[in-house]
Each structure stands twice: as C-alpha cells, then as structure tokens.
DOKE-787966 format. One record per residue: residue in one letter; x, y, z of N, C-alpha, C in turn. Coordinates in steps of 0.02 Angstrom, whole numbers, plus 50000, padded with zeros to 5 digits. Atoms other than C-alpha are relative to their C-alpha. Example, Ala and Ser with C-alpha at 12.3 -4.5 7.8 and 13.67 -1.06 7.14 Angstrom:
R  resn   n.px   n.py   n.pz  ca.px  ca.py  ca.pz   c.px   c.py   c.pz
R     a  50045  49941  50000  50615  49775  50390  50045  50060  50000
R     s  49958  49941  49997  50684  49947  50357  49961  50055  50037
END
This chain:
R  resn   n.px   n.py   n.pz  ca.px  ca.py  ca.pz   c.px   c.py   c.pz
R     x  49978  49983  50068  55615  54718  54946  49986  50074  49987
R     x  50017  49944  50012  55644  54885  54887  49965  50008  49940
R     x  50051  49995  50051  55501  54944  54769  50060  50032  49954
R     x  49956  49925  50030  55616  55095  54694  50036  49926  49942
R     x  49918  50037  50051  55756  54937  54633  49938  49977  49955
R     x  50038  50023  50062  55591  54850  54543  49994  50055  49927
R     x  50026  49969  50048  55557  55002  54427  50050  50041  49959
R     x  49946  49972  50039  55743  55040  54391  50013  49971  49910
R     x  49991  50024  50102  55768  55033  54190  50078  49985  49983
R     x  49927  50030  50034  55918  54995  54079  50067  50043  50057
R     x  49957  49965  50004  56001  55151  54112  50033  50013  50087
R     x  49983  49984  49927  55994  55180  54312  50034  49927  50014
R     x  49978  50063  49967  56030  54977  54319  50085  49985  49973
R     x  49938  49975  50019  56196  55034  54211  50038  50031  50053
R     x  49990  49961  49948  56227  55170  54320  50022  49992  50055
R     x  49982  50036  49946  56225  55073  54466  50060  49959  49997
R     x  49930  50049  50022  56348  54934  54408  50046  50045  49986
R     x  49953  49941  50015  56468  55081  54348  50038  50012  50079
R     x  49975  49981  49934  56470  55127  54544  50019  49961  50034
R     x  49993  50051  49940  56473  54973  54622  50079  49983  49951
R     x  49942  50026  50032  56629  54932  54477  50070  50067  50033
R     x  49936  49942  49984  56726  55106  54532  50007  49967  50086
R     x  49995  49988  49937  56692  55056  54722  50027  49940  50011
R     x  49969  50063  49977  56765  54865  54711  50013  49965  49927
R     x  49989  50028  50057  56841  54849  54546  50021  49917  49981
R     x  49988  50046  50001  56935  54691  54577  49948  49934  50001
R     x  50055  50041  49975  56768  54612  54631  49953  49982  49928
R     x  50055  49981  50067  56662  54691  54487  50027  49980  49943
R     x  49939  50006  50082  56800  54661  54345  49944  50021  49941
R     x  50047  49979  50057  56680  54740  54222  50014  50073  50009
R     x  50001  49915  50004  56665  54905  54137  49924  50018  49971
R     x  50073  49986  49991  56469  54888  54104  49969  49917  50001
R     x  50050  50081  49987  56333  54735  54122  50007  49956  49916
R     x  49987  50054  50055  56369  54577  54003  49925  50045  49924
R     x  50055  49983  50046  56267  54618  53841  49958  49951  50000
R     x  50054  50073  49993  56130  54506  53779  50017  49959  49953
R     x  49965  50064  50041  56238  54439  53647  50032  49942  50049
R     x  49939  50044  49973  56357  54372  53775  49951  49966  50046
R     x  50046  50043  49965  56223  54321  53888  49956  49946  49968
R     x  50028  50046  50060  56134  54229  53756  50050  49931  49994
R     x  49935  50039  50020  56306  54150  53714  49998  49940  50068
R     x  49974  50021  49945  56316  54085  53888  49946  49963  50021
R     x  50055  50035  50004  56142  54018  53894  50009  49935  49952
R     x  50003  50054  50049  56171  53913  53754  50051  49941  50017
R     x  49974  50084  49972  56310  53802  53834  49992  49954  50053
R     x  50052  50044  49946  56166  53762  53972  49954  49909  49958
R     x  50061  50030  50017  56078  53607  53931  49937  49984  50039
R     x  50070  50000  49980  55909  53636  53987  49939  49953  50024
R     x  50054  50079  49999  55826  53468  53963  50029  49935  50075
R     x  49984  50069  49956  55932  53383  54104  49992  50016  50068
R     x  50014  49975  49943  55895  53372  54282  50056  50047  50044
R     x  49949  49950  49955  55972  53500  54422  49987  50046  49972
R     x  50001  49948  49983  55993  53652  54450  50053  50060  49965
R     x  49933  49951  50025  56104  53817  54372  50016  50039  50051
R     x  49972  49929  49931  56200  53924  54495  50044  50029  49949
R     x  49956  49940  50018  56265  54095  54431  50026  50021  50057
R     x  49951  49975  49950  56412  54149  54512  50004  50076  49973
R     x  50027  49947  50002  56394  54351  54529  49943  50026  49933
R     x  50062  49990  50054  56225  54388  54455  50014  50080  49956
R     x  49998  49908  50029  56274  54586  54442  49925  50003  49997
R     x  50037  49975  49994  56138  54670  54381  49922  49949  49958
R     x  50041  50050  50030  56050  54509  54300  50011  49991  49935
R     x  50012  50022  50051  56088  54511  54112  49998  49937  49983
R     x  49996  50109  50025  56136  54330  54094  49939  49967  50033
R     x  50031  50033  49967  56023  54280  54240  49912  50002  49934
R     x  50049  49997  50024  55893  54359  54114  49983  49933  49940
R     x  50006  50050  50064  55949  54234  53972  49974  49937  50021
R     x  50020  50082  49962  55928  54073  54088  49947  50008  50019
R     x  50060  50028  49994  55767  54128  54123  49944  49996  49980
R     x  50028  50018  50075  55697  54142  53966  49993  49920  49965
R     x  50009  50063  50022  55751  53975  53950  49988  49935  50033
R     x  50026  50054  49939  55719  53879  54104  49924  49987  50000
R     x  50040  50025  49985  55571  53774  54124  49966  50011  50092
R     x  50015  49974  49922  55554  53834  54310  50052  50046  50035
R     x  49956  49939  49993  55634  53985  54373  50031  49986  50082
R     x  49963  50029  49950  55690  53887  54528  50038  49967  49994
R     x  49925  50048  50023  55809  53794  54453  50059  50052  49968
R     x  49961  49983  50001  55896  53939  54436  50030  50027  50052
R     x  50016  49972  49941  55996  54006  54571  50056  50029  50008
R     x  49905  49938  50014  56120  54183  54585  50023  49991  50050
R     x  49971  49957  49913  56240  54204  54714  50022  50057  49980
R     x  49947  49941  50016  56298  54367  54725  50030  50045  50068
R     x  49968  49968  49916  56403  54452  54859  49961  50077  50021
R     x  50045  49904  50005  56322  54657  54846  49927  49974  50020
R     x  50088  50012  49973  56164  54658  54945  49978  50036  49955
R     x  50026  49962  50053  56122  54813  54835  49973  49943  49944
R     x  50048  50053  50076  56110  54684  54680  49947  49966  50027
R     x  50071  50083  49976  56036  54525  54783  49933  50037  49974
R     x  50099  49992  50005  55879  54648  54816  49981  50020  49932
R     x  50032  50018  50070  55887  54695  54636  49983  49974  49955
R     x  50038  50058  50048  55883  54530  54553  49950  49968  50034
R     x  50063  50041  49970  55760  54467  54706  49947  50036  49966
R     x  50034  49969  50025  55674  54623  54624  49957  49971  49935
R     x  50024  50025  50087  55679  54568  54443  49978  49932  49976
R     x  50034  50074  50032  55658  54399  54437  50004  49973  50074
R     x  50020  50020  49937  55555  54353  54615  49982  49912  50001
R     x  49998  50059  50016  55555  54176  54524  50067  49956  50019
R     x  49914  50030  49995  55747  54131  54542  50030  50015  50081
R     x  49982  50013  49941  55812  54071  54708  50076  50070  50007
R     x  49938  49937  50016  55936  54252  54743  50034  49988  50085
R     x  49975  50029  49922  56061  54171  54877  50075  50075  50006
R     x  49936  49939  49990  56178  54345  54961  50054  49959  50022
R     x  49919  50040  49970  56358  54266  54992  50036  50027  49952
R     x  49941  49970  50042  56523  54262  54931  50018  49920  49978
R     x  49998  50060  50019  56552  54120  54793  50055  49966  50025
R     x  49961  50062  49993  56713  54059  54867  49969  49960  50075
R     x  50031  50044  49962  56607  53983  55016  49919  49965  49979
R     x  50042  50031  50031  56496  53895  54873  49989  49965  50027
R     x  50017  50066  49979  56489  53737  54959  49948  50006  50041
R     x  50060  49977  49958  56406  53790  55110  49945  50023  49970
R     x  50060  49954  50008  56290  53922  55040  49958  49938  49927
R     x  50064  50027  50005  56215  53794  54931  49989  49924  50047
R     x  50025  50051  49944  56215  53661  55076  49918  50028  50032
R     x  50044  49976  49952  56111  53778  55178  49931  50029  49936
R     x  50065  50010  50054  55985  53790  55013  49986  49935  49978
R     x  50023  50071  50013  55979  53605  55010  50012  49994  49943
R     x  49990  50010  50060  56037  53602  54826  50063  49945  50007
R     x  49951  50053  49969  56119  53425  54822  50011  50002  49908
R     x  49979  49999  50064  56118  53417  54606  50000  50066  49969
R     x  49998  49966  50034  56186  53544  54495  50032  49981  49925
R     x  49980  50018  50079  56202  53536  54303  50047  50048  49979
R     x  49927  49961  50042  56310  53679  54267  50001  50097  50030
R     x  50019  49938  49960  56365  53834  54354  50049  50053  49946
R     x  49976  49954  50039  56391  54010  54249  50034  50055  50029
R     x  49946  49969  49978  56533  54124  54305  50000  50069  49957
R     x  49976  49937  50000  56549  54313  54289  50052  50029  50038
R     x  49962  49990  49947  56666  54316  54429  50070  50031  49947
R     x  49937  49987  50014  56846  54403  54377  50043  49954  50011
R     x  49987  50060  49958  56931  54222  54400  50079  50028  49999
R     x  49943  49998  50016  57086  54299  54330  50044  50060  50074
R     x  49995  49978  49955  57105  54439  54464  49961  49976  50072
R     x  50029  50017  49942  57039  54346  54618  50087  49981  50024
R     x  49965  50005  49949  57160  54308  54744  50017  49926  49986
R     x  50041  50070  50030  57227  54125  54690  49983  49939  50050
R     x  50036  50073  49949  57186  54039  54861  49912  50002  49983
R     x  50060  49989  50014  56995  54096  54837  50002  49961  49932
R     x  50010  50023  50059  57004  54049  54660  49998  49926  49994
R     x  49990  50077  50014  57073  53881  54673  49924  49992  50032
R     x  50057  50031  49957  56940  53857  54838  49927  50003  49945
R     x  50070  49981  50026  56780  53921  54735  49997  49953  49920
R     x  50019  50037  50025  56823  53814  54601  50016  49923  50012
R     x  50017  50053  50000  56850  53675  54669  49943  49958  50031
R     x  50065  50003  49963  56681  53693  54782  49946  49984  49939
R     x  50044  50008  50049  56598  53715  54597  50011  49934  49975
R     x  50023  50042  50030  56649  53561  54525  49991  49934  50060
R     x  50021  50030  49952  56619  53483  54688  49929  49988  49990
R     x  50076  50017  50013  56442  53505  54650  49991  49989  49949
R     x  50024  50019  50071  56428  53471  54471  49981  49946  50004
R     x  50004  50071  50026  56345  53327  54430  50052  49964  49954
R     x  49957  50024  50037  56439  53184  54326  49963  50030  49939
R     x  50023  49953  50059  56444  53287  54159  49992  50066  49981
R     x  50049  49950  49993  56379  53437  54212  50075  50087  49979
R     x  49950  49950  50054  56486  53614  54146  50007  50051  50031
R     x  49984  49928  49978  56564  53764  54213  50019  50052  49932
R     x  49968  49950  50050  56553  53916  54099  50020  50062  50025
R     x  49980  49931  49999  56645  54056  54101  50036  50049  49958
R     x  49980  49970  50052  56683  54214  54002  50060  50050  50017
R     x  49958  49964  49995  56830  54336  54005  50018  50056  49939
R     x  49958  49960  50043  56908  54481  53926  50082  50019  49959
R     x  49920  49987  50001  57100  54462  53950  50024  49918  49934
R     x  49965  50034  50030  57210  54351  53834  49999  49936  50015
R     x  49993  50065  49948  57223  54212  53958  49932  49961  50003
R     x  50049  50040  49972  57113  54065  53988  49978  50025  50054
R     x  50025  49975  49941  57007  54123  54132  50016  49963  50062
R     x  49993  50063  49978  57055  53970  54212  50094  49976  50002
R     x  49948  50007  50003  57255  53967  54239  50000  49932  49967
R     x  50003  50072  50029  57315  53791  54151  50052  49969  50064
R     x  50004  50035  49921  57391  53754  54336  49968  49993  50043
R     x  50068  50029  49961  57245  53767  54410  49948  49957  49981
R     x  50036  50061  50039  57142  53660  54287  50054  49943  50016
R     x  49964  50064  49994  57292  53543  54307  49987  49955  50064
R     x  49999  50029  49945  57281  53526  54510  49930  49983  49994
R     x  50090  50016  49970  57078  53519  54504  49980  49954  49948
R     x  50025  50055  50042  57067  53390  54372  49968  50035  49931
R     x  50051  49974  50060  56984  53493  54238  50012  50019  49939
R     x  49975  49999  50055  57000  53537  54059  49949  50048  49975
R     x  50058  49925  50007  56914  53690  53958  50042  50005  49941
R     x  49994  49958  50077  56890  53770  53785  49985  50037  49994
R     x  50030  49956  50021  56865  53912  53704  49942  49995  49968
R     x  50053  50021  50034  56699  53916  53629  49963  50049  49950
R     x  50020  49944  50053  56644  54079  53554  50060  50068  50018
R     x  49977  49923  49990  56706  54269  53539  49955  50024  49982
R     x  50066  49991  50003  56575  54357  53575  50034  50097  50007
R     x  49991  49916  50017  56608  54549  53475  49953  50039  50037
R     x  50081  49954  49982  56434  54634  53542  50007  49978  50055
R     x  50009  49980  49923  56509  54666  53713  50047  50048  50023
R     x  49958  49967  49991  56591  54782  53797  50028  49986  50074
R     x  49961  50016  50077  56734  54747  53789  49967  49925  49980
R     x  50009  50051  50024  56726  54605  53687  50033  49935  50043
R     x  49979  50058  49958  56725  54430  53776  50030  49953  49967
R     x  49984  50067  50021  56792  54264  53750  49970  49964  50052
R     x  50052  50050  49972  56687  54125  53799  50030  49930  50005
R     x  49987  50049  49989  56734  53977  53898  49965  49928  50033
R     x  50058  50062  49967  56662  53785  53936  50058  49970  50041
R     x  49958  50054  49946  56751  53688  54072  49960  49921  50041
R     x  50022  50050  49986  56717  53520  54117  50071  49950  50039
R     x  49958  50049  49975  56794  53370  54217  50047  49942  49950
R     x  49927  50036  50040  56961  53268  54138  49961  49946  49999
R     x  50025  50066  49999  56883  53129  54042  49920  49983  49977
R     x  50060  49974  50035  56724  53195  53997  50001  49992  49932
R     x  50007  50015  50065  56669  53156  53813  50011  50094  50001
R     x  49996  49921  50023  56721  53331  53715  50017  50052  50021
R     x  49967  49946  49932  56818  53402  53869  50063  49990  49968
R     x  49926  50015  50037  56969  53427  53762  50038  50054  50019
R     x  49962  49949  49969  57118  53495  53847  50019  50048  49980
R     x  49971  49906  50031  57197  53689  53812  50055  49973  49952
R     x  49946  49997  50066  57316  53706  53683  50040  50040  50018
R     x  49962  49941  49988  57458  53822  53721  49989  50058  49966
R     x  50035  49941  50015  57387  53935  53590  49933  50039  50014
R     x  50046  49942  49999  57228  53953  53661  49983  50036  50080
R     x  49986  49945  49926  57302  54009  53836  50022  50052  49967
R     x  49954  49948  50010  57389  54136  53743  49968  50068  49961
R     x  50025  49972  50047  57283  54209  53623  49926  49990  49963
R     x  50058  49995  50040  57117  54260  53541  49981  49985  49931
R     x  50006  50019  50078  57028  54186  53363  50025  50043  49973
R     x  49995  49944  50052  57091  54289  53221  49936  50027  49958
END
C-alpha cells in the first residue's frame, strides 16, 4: 500500500479522478467524485439490517463507499470492485476495513466467486451503464442480479435523460426499476435509480415518461 495515497485530502483525491476521467472518459463517465448528497442518497436504498453483503461497482475515489461505511455494521460486508489499480490502492488506503476486489465489473460473477461471496443484498453502481458497450452491459448486469439474493436491489444513479438501464434490457433480464430521487447537490445533478427483479413487491415497472425525462 502506498502511504502517499493514505494522506491524500479532498482536493488531490479530486485531482486525481479529473485525470483518470480525461485518460478513460467512457470508463470514468464523471466530471468530479459523487457528492455526499448523492452518496447519502444511495446509501439509503441499502437495507442494512438484512443478511449479505454490498458490492459497489466502480468505487472511484470512495465517496459512496464512504456512505456504506458509515452505515454498515461490519466493514466486510462491504465490497468495491474497481477496475484502476491507482484507486483499488486508494480505497484499500481509506477504508483498510472493506474487502477492495481490482477487476473489471463485467466479469462480476467470477471475481466474486473467487472471494467466496455466495449472498448479496444489493449491489451500488457508478458504472456509466448508458455508455458501456451493450454486450458488457447486458453481461455485467445480468452477473449482478445473478447474485442478488431473492429481494435484494440494484442501485444506480445517472446524469443523462434516460433510464440508466435501457427498457430492452430490463425487458430481456427480467427486471424492472424506478426513479427514486433527484439528487440537485451534485455535479452535475443526478437522478437516482432502484432496480429490482419482475415481481418483487414495489418493483413497479418504467413508465414511458420516466425513460424520457426528469421530475419537474
């Protein structure tokens, strides 16, 4: 572990993400680190009290990872993947509590085989789902709700107009998703999504208006 990444502050851990976003934009889809509104936001459609495990899909530079672990009861039940070795060693840095697995989320399945993680309650997504490639996309989510427990919740947030989540790809993978907040105090401003399996109590399918468009 590099000492140097432990003692980096707000501004160099900005800084960094900035570079790593100019050097693999499509990857990074961000124009700075989630705020702590939106990370907050994204914490809150965890439920905490039930067994398993959380996997964040790209940790970046940790803001969200920070919110889940404020609120986790054991900081092993949380667990990042993130593709950038640079980050891994800086969230292994920041939080030496949270399992920090280096990969690339569309070979989720494996990489948490080979961590023995057989239950997961709900995995949180920073990933760009909308610019990924859509064989990767489909694969990585259908590896995620491969592991979900019965119940268990995929969140994810976006910036663009669009469900993050095409409504043909929720169609082939069984799944269904809402909008849940708009979360102003970010830059830019997000929209916040819950996804769950077809059939689920309160998994109520898209609406054509809210693929299309943001609350007023």
């Amino acid at each position: 572990m590099d000492p140097v990444l432990s003692r980096q502050g707000p501004l160099i851990r900005i800084l960094n993400f900035w570079r790593l976003s100019l050097r693999r934009p499509r990857s990074i889809g961000a124009v700075a680190p989630s705020s702590e509104a939106l990370a907050t936001a994204i914490a809150e459609q965890v439920d905490f009290d039930t067994p398993g495990v959380i996997v964040e899909l790209g940790g970046g530079t940790g803001s969200i990872t920070a919110a889940l672990v404020e609120r986790a009861t054991d900081q092993q039940d949380i667990v990042v993947i993130e593709r950038e070795k640079s980050l891994c060693a800086l969230l292994s840095a920041r939080y030496p509590g949270v399992r920090v697995v280096c990969g690339d989320a569309q070979y989720l399945g494996r990489l948490l085989r080979d961590e023995n993680i057989v239950m997961v309650k709900a995995v949180v997504s920073g990933l760009p789902l909308l610019t990924m490639p859509g064989r990767a996309r489909l694969k990585m989510i259908r590896q995620a709700f491969a592991a979900l427990a019965p119940g268990g919740v995929f969140v994810q947030f976006t910036y663009g107009f669009a469900a993050p989540v095409p409504r043909s790809v929720a169609e082939h993978t069984g799944i269904v998703g809402r909008r849940t907040k708009w979360i102003v105090r970010n830059l830019p401003p997000a929209a916040l999504w819950l996804y769950q399996r077809h059939g689920v109590p309160d998994a109520t399918p898209l609406s054509a208006g809210e693929e299309s468009s943001f609350p007023q």
